[in-house]
C-alpha positions as CSV (number, residue, x, y, z in Angstrom):
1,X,48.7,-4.1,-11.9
2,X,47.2,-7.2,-12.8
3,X,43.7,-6.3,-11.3
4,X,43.8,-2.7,-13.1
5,X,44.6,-4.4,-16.5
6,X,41.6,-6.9,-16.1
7,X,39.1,-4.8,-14.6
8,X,40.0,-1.9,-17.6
9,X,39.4,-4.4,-19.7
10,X,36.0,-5.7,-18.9
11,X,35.4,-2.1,-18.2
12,X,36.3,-1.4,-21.9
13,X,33.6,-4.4,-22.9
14,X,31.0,-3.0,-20.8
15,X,31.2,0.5,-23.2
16,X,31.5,-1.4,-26.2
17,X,28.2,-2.8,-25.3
18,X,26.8,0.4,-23.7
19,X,26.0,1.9,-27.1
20,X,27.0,1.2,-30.7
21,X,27.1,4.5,-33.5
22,X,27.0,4.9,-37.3
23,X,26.8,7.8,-38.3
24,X,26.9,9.1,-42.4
25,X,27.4,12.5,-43.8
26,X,26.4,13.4,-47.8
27,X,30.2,15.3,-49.1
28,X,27.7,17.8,-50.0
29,X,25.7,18.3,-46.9
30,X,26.9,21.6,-46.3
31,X,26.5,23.4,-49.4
32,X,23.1,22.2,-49.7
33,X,22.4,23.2,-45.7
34,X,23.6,26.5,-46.6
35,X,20.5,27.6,-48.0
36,X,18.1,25.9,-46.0
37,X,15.9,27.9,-44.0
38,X,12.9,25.4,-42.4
39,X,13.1,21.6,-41.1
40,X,10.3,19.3,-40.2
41,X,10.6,16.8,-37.9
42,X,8.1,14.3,-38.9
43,X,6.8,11.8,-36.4
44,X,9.4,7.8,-36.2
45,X,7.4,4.9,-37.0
46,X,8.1,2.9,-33.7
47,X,8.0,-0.2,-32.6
48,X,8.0,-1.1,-28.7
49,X,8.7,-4.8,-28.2
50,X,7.7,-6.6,-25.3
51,X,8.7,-9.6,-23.2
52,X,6.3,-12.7,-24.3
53,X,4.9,-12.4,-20.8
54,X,3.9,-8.8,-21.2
55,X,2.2,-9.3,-24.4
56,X,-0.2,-11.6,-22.9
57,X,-1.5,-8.7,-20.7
58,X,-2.2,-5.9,-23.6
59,X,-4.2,-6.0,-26.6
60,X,-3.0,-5.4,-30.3
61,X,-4.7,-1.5,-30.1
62,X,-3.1,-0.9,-26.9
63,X,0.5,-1.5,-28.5
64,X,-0.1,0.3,-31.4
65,X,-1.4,3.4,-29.4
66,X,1.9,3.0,-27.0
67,X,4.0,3.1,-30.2
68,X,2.0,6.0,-31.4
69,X,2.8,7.8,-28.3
70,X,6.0,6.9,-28.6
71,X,6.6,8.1,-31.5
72,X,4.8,11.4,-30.8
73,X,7.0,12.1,-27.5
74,X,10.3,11.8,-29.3
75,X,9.0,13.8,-32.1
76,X,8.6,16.3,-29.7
77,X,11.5,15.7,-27.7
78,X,13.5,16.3,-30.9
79,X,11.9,19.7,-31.0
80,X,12.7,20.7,-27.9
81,X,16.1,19.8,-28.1
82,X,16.1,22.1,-31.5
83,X,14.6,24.7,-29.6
84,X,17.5,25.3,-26.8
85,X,20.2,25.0,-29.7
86,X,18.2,28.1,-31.1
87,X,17.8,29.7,-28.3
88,X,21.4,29.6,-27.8
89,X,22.0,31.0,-31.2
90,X,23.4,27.2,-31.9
91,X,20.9,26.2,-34.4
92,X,20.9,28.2,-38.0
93,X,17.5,27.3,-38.9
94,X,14.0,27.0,-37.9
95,X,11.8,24.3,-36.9
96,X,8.5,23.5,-37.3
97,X,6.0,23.3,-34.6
98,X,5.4,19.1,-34.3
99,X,1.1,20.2,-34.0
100,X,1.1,22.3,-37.0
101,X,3.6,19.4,-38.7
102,X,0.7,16.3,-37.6
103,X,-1.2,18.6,-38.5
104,X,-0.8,19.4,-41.9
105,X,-0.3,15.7,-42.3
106,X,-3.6,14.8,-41.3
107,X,-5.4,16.7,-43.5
108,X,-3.3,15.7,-46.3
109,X,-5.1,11.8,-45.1
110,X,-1.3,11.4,-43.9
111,X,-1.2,9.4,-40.3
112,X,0.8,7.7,-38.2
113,X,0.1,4.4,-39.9
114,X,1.4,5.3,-43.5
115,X,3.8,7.7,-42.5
116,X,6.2,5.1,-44.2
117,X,4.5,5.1,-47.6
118,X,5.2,9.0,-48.2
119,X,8.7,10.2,-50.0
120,X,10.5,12.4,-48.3
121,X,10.1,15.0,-50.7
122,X,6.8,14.9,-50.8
123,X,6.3,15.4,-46.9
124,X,9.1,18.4,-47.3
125,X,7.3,19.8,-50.1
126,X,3.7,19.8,-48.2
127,X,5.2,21.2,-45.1
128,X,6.8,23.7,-46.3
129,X,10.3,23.3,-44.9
130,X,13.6,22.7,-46.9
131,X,14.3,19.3,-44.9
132,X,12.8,16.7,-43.1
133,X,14.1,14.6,-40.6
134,X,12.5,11.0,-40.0
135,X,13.3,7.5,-39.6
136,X,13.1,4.7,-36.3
137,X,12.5,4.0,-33.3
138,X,13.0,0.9,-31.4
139,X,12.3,0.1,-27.7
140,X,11.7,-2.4,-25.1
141,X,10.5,0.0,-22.4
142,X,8.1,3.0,-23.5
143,X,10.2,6.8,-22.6
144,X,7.2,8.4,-22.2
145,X,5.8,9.3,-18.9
146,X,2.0,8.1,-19.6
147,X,2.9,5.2,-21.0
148,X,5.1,3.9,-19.1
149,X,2.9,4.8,-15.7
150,X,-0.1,2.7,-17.8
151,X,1.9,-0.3,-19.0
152,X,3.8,-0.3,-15.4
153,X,0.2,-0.6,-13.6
154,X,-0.9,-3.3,-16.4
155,X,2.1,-5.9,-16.6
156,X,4.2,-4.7,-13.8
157,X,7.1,-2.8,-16.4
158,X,8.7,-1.3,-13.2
159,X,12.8,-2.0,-13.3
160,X,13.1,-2.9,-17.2
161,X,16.6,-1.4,-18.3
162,X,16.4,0.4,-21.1
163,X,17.1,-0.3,-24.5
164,X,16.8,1.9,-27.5
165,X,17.9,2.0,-31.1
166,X,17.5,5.3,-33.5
167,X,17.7,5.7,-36.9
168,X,17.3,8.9,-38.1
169,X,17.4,10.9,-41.5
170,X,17.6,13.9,-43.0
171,X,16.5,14.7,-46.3
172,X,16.7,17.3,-49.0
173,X,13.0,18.9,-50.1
174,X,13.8,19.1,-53.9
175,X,15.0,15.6,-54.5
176,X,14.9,14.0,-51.4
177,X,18.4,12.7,-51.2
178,X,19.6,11.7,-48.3
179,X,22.1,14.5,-46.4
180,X,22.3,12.8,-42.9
181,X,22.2,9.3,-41.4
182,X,22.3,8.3,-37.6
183,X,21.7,5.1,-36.4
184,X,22.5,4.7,-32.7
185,X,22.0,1.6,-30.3
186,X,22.1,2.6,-26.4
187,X,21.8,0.2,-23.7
188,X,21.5,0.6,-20.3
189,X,19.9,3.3,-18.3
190,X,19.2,6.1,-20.5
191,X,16.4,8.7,-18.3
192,X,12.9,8.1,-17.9
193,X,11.8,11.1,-21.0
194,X,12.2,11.5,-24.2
195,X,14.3,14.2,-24.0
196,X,16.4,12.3,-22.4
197,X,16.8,9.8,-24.8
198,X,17.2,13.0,-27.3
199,X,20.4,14.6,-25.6
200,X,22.0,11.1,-25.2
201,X,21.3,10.7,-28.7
202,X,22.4,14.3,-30.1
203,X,25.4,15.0,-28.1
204,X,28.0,13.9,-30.1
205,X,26.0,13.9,-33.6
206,X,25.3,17.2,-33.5
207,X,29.1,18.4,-34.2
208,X,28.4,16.4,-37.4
209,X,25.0,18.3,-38.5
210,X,25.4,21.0,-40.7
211,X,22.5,23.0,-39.0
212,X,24.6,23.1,-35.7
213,X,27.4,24.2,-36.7
């Protein structure tokens, strides 16, 4: 009985430490949801951090284009994950295509780079949608398949555990108040895809999301 007690215990530490959630709700997130039609998912500014000794073996560009292409793979993992909760009639709302969303963007002079210096009304408004959703991402081993095959080959990345921390937000087009915060930290082995990383992350915050309901 001993044994049980003590191993449930440390098995109890282990989840503790598997993955750590916060997750905030605006009172009025459903009223206002209510008459959204459109979101945007607009691409996370990402930051992929690297052991010392893997540094020494990639240039300054190199990281910035793996964060870019980070960044751009969960974007569209997001989507996808939109698009089967539509298709199963879960989803009350449509989303924008990610290339027409960049796309928009660049033309507007809007890039990865200073994503961060745009409101979030502003990007709703230029898009078009009644929402946007944007925020974080933080890694130590890239999701994507390219990446990961190109960093593997350059610094040998092969059998790095996974580590990931999201923050995501959703926010209102005409005043850009925040409706939804989700800030999850997942360690451990969490798939080798973005959309992996996007139905770990969306399974139990979706119950709380006004546009799933």
């Amino acid at each position: 009985m001993k044994k049980q007690l003590t191993f449930l215990f440390f098995f109890f530490i282990l989840f503790l430490g598997q993955s750590q959630t916060h997750l905030y709700e605006n009172p009025k997130f459903d009223s206002i949801a209510k008459n959204h039609k459109s979101i945007a998912i607009i691409p996370f500014k990402t930051q992929v951090k690297l052991r010392p000794k893997q540094m020494k073996d990639i240039t300054e560009e190199q990281l910035k284009k793996l964060e870019k292409d980070e960044s751009l793979g969960l974007q569209q993992g997001m989507h996808s994950w939109f698009l089967k909760r539509k298709k199963r009639g879960s989803l009350k709302i449509e989303v924008q295509e990610p290339s027409r969303t960049n796309a928009i963007l660049k033309k507007s002079n809007i890039s990865y780079n200073n994503i961060e210096d745009q409101l979030p009304e502003e990007l709703a408004k230029l898009l078009g949608v009644d929402a946007v959703i944007m925020g974080t991402f933080e890694t130590n081993k890239p999701m994507s398949e390219g990446a990961s095959i190109a960093l593997g080959l350059l610094v040998g990345f092969w059998g790095s555990t996974n580590n990931a921390i999201v923050n995501m937000n959703v926010h209102n087009s005409n005043d850009g108040i925040l409706l939804w915060n989700y800030n999850k930290k997942v360690k451990g082995s969490i798939g080798s895809s973005p959309e992996d990383l996007v139905n770990i992350l969306m399974r139990k915050a979706s119950r709380r999301l006004a546009y799933t309901k």
